[in-house]
C-alpha positions as CSV (number, residue, x, y, z in Angstrom):
1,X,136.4,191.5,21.1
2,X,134.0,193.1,18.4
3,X,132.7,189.8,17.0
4,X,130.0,187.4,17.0
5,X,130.8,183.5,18.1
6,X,128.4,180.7,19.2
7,X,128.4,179.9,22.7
8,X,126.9,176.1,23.5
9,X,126.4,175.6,27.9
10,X,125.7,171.5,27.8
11,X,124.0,170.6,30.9
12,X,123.0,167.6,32.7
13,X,119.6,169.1,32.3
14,X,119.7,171.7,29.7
15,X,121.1,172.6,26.5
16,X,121.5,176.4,26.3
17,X,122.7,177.9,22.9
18,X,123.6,181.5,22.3
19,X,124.9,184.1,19.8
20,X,127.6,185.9,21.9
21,X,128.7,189.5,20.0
22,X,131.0,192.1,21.0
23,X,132.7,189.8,23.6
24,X,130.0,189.6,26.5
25,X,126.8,190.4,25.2
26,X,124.4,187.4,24.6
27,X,121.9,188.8,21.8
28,X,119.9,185.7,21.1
29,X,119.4,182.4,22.9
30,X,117.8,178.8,21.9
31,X,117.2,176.1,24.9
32,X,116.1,172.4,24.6
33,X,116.4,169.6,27.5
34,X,119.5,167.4,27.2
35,X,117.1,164.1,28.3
36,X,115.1,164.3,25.8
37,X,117.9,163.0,23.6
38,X,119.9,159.5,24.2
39,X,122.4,159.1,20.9
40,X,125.2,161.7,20.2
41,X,124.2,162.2,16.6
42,X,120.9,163.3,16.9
43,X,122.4,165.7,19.9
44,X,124.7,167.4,18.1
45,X,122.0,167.8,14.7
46,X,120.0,169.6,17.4
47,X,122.2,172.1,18.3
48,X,123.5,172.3,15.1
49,X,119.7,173.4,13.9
50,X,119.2,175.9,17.2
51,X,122.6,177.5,15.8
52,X,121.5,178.1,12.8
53,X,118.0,180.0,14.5
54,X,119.9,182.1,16.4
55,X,122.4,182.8,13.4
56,X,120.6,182.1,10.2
57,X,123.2,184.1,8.3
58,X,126.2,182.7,10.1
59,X,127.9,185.5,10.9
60,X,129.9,183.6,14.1
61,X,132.7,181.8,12.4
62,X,133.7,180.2,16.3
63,X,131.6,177.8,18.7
64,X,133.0,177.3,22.3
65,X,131.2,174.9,24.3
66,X,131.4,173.9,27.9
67,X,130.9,170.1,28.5
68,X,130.5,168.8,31.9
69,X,133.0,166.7,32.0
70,X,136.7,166.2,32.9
71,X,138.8,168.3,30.7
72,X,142.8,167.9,30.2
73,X,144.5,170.0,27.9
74,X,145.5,167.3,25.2
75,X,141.5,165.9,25.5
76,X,140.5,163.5,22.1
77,X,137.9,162.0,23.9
78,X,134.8,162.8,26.2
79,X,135.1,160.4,29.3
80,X,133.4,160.7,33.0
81,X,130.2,161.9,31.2
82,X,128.3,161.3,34.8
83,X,125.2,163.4,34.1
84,X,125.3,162.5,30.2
85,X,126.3,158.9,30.0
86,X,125.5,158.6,26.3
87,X,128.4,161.0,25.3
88,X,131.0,158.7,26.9
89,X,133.9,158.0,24.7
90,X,133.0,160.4,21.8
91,X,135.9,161.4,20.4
92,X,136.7,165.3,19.7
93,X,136.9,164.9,15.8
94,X,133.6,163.2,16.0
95,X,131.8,165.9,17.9
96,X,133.8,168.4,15.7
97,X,132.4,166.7,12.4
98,X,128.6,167.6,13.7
99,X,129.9,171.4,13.0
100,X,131.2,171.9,9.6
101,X,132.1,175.8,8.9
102,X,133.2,176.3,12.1
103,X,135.7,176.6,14.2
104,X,135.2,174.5,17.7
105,X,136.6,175.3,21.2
106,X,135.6,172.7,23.8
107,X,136.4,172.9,28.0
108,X,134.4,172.0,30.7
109,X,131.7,173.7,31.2
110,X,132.5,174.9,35.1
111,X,135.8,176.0,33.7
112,X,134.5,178.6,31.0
113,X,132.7,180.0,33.4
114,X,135.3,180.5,36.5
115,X,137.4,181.9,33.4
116,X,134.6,184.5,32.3
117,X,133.9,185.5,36.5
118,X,138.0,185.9,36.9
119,X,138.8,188.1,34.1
120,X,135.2,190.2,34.2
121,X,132.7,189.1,36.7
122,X,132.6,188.7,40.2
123,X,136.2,187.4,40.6
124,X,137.8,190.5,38.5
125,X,141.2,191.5,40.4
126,X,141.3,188.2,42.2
127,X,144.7,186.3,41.5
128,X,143.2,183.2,43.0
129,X,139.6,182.4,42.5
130,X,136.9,179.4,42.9
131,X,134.0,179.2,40.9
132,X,131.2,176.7,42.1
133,X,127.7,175.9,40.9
134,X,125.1,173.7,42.1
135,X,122.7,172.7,39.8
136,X,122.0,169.1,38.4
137,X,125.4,168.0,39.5
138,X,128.2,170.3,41.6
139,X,131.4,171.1,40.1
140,X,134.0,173.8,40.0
141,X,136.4,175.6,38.3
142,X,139.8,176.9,40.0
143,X,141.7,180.0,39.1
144,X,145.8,180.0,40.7
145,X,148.0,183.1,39.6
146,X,144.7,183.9,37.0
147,X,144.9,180.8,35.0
148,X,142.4,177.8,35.4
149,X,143.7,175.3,36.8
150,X,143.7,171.5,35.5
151,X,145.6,169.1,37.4
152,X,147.8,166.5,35.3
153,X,144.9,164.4,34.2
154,X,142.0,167.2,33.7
155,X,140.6,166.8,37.3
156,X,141.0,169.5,39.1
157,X,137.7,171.1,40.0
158,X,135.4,167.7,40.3
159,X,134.7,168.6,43.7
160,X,131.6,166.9,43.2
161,X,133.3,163.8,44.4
162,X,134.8,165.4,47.7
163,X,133.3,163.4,50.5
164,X,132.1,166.0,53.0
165,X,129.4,163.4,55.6
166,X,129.4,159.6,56.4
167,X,125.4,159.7,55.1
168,X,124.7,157.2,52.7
169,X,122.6,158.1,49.8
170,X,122.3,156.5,46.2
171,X,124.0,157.9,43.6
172,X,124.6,156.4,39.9
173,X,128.3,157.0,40.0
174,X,129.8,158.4,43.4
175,X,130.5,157.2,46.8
176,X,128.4,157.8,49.9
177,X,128.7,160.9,51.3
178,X,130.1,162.8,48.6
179,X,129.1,166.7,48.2
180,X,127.3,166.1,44.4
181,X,125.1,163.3,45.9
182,X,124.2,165.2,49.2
183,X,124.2,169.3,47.5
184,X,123.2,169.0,44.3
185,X,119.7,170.0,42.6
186,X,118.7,166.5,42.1
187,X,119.6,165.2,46.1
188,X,117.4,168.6,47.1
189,X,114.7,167.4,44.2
190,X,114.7,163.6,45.8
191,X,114.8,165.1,49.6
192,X,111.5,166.8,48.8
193,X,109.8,164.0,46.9
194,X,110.5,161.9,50.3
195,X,108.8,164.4,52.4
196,X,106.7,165.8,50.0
197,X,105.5,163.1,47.9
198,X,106.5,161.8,43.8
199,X,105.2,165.4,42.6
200,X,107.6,167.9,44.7
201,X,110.3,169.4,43.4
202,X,113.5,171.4,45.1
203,X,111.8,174.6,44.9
204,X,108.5,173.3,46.7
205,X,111.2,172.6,49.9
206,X,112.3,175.9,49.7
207,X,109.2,177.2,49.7
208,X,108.4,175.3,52.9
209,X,111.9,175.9,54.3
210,X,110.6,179.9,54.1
211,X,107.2,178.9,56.1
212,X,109.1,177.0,59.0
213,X,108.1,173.9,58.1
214,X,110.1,171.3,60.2
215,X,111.0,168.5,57.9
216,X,112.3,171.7,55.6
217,X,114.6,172.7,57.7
218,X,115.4,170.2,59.0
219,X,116.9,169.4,54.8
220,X,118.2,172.4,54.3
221,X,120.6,172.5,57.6
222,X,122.0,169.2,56.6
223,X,122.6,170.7,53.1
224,X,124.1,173.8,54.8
225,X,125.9,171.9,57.2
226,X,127.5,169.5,54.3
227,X,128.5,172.8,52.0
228,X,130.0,174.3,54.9
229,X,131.9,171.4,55.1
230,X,133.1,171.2,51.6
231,X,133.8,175.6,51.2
232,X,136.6,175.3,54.9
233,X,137.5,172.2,53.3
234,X,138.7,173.6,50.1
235,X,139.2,177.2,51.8
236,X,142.4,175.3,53.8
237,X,143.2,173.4,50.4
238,X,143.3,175.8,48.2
239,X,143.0,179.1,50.1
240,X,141.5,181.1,47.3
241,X,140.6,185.0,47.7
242,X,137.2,184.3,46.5
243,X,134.6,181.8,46.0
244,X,132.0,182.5,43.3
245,X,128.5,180.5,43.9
246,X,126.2,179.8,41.1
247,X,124.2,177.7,39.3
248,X,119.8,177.1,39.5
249,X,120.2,176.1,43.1
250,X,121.7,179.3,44.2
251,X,120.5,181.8,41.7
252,X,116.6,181.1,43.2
253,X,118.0,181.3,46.4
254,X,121.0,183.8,47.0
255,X,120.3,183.6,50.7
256,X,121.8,180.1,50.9
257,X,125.7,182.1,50.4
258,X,125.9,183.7,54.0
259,X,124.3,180.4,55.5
260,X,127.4,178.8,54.2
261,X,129.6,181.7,55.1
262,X,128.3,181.5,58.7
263,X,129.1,177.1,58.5
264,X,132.2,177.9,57.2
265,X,133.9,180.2,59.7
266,X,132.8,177.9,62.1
267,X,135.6,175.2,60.5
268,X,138.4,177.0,59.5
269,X,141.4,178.2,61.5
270,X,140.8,181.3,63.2
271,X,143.1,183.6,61.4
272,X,141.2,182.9,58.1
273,X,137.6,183.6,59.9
274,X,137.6,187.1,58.3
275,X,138.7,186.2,55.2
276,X,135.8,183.7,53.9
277,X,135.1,185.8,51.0
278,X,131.8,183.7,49.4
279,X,129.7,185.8,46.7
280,X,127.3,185.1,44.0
281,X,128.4,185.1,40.6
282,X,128.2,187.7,38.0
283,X,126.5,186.3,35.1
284,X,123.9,184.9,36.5
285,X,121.9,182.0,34.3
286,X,123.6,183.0,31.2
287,X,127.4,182.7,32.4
288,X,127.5,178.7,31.1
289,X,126.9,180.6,27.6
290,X,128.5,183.8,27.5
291,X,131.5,181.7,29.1
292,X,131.2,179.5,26.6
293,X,131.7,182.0,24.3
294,X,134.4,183.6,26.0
295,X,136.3,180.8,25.5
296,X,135.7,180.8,21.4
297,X,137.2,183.8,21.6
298,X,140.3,184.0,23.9
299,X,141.0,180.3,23.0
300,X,141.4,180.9,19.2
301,X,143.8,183.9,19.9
302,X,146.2,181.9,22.3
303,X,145.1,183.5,25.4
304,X,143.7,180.6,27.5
């Protein structure tokens, strides 16, 4: 794995582009926010120009990038672009064309990342494995017998859509009571402007949540309570070995895992009480990247 490849994490809120060497190592990094763009072309000319800061001499020959979308193995076009509606419908040679002199791997962007955690982060030695993050939106990636898995139609993993509470709440795309509407960053970010006012943000509610403040906790119980729901939910689907947690929501606050874990027992059958195994993930912030890397590489050789 001694070579340098571009790894590109495309996020509902950030672009994050890296220079990936020796297999795992990210050495240089460019960010920009996703919404300030709204046409594919001048997207793509974007991160072509951040690739070619972190790697003026163009020493990576490969590009993986994780797309949060729906992946299926035989993809041609990007569809279900929730978070980035824009991109709907642009075709795989199309985004291909934007990177001339490179080769280009593309998978959903929860996917790279399970694969990365599996085979050398916090999921190393589990056969079966979940990866989740919860971030702008809340998707997954699912590891059976170590290889991801996709479903027939390139699915599998858009747990965001699993409906985990009867609450109604608005959402652009998904029905009430689904966990992406009710757990991700931007339902915390829209709780706290309702109790806090237009200016607050997620991290102000945690930040009350930490003082006592009622209304706080009373948010963040619900949220437990829902995620809970959604973790015994898929822990008597899929009964994996381990679930991975990551993304901005639980990075800032790592505390949130054994709330779950607690929720979760609660819901499951009893013989699998001592086996919720619920952790955070490796890689931190830069696993979307170095992931996305990881897949440039393995891809390429046949291995994924």
């Amino acid at each position: 794995m001694n070579e340098s490849v571009i790894g590109i994490d495309v996020g509902g809120t950030n672009i994050r582009v890296g220079l990936v060497e020796n297999g795992l190592s990210l050495t240089r990094k460019e960010t920009a926010l996703t919404t300030e763009y709204k046409k594919p072309a001048e997207f793509f000319e974007e991160i072509f120009s951040m690739i070619k800061k972190i790697d003026p001499d163009h020493t990576a020959k490969k590009i993986g990038i994780g797309l949060p979308v729906p992946w299926p193995d035989e993809a041609d076009q990007i569809v279900d672009a929730t978070n980035i509606p824009w991109l709907e419908e642009v075709s795989v040679d199309t985004l291909r064309s934007y990177f001339s002199g490179y080769q280009v791997f593309i998978d959903n962007d929860v996917n790279v990342v399970a694969l990365l955690e599996a085979h050398y982060g916090a999921a190393k030695g589990c056969r079966n494995a979940m990866y989740i993050t919860v971030s702008t939106g809340v998707g997954s990636g699912i590891i059976i017998d170590n290889k991801i898995l996709r479903g027939s139609h390139g699915y599998a993993g858009e747990i965001g859509s699993m409906i985990v509470s009867s609450l109604k709440k608005n959402h652009p795309s998904l029905y009430d009571g689904s966990l992406e509407s009710l757990c991700s960053g931007l339902a915390l970010e829209e709780e706290s402007k309702r109790v806090y006012g237009e200016a607050a943000t997620a991290s102000l509610l945690f930040e009350q949540y930490q003082k006592n403040d009622k209304e706080a906790k009373k948010v963040i119980d619900l949220w437990i309570e829902h995620f809970s729901n959604a973790i015994a939910s898929l822990m008597q689907t899929i009964d994996p070995d381990i679930f991975v947690l990551g993304g901005a929501v639980i990075h800032h606050n790592p505390w949130l895992i054994e709330k779950v874990a607690e929720g979760t027992r609660k819901k499951v059958f009893k013989n699998l009480r001592d086996k919720i195994n619920i952790v955070i993930n490796q890689y931190s912030s830069e696993a979307g990247v170095i992931g996305a890397g990881y897949l440039a590489i393995h891809q390429s050789e046949g291995e994924i």
